[in-house]
N, C-alpha and C positions, 0 to 999 in steps of 0.2 A: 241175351241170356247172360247168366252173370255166373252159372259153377265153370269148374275148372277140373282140367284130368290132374290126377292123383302120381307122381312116379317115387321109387325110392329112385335113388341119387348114390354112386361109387365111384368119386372119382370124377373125370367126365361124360361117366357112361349113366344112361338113362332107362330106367326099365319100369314101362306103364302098368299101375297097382288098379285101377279103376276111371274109367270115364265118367265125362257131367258129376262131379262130384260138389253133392250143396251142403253138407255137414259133414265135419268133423268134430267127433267130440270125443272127448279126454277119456281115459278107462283106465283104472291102474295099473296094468300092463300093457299098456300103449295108445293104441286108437282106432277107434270107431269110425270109420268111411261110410256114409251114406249116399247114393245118388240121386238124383230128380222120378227114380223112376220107386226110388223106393230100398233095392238092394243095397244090404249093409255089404261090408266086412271089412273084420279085425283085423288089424298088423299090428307087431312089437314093432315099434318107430320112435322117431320123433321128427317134428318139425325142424327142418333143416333152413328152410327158404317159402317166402308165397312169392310169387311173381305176378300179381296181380291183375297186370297188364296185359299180361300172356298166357295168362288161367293156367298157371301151372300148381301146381305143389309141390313141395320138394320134399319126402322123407327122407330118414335116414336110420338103419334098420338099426335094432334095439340086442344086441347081443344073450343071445341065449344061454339059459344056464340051467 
C-alpha cells in the first residue's frame, strides 16, 4: 500500500492528524486530508516534509487569526 499517516510536526514532537492517508488536497485555508477509507478532514497546515519512504507526512499548523 502506498498512503501514509498524516502528523502535525512541533519541534521534535509528533502528534498523528490521520491514518492511511491517500489524498491531500490544497483548500484556501489549508488542507483537505482524505483516507483510503473515505474520511476527510480539514486542518490549517502546511506541508512541512513527506517522507516517503516512511509514509509519513509532515504538517505544520497554520496559525490562527
Amino acid at each position: 500500500m502506498c498512503e501514509a499517516n498524516a502528523y502535525f510536526i512541533a519541534g521534535d514532537k509528533e502528534e498523528l492528524i490521520l491514518e492511511s492517508v491517500d489524498k491531500v488536497l490544497p483548500q484556501e485555508d489549508g488542507l483537505l486530508l482524505e483516507d483510503i477509507f473515505g474520511h476527510r478532514k480539514m486542518v490549517r497546515a502546511r506541508i512541512k516534509e513527506l517522507s516517503l519512504v516512511e509514509h509519513k507526512i509532515y504538517l505544520e499548523k497554520i496559525d490562527e487569526r
